[in-house]
Structure formats: structure tokens, C-alpha cells
N, C-alpha and C positions, 0 to 999 in steps of 0.2 A: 741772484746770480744772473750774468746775462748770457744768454747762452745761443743768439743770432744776430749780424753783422748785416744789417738791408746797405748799402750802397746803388746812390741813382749812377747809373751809368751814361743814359741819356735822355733828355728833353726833346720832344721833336714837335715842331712845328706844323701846323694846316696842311701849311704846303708841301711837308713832307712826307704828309698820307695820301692826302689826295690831290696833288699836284697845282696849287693855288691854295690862297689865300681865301680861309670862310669869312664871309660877309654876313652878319647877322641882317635880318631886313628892315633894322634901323640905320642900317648902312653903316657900321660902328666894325671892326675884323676882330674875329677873336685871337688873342694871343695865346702864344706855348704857356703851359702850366705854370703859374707864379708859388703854387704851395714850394715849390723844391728844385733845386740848384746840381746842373752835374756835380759828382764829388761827394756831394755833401754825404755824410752816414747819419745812420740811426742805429739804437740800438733795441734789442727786447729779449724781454726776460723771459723766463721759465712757464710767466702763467700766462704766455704768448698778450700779453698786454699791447695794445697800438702806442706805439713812440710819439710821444708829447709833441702836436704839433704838425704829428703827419697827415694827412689828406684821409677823409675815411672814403671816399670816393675808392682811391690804387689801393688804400688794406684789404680791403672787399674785394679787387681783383686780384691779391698775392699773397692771401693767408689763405691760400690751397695748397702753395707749396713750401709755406712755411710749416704745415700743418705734415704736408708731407716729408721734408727734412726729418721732422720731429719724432717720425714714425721710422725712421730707416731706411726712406726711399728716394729714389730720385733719378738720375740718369747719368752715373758715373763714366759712362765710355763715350758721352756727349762733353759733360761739364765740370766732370773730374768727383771726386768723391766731396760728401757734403756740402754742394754750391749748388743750387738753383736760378736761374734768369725768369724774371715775370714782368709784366705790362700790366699795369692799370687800365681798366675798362673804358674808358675814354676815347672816341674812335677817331673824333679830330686831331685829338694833341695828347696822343698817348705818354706817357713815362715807362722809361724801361728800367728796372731794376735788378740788379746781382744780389744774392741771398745766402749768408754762408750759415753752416753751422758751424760754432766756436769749441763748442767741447760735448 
């Protein structure tokens, strides 16, 4: 059964955290996240399993509040009942995600 909706909401870029473009010191820039596409969903099941394909880098920073959906909690008078917003730990070129609970 699946019973949570992850949607990337946004991809940001170097320069959108820290206002330029990182340069590695081979002189090469690193790019916004290639694992995942605004838009794109995922889904996951009951035994909170990572979605085939997803980054384990952002699962590791948003199955906290997957974890907390799961349990009953979240911030209703912020984000409405059962939806969550999280960031993957990536401080360059973060991903932002929307997180629902289904049923």
C-alpha cells in the first residue's frame, strides 16, 4: 500500500544559496542536483522503503518528517494537515520537497 506522495518542489542552484556560482578547485562548477526534476513524484510505502532511484543523500535528510507524518505529527496551522516540506542536506544545491500523507 502506498501511503506517502514526496513531490520535488524545487531544485536550487550554488548561486541560489550562496549567491555565486561553486567552483570546485579543479576549476570544473558544480551543478543543481541531477538525481531529481521539479515536479517529478515519488512514491512510498507503508514499510517507509526509499523510492527506487531516489538520492539516499535528501532520504537521510526527509525521513524525519516522513517518519513524523507517520506518527501523527506535523505542523497543521503552518502546512495544512498531513503535508510536510523538507530539504535534503546538501548546503550547496539543496532540493526542497513537499510530503503528504495519503491515507
Amino acid at each position: 500500500m502506498i501511503n506517502y506522495k514526496i513531490t520535488v518542489v524545487k531544485v536550487f542552484e550554488p548561486k541560489d544559496v550562496i549567491g555565486h556560482d561553486f567552483i570546485r578547485p579543479s576549476g570544473e562548477s558544480i551543478p543543481k542536483c541531477s538525481f531529481v526534476k521539479e515536479n517529478q513524484k515519488f512514491l512510498v510505502d507503508e514499510m517507509l522503503t526509499p523510492p527506487e532511484g531516489f538520492c539516499p543523500h535528501a532520504w537521510y535528510g526527509i525521513f524525519k518528517e516522513i517518519w513524523m507524518l507517520r506518527n501523527g505529527n506535523g505542523y497543521p496551522d503552518w502546512t495544512g494537515e498531513d503535508t510536510l516540506y523538507a530539504t535534503c542536506l546538501d548546503g550547496i544545491r539543496p532540493v526542497c520537497f513537499k510530503i503528504e500523507k495519503l491515507n
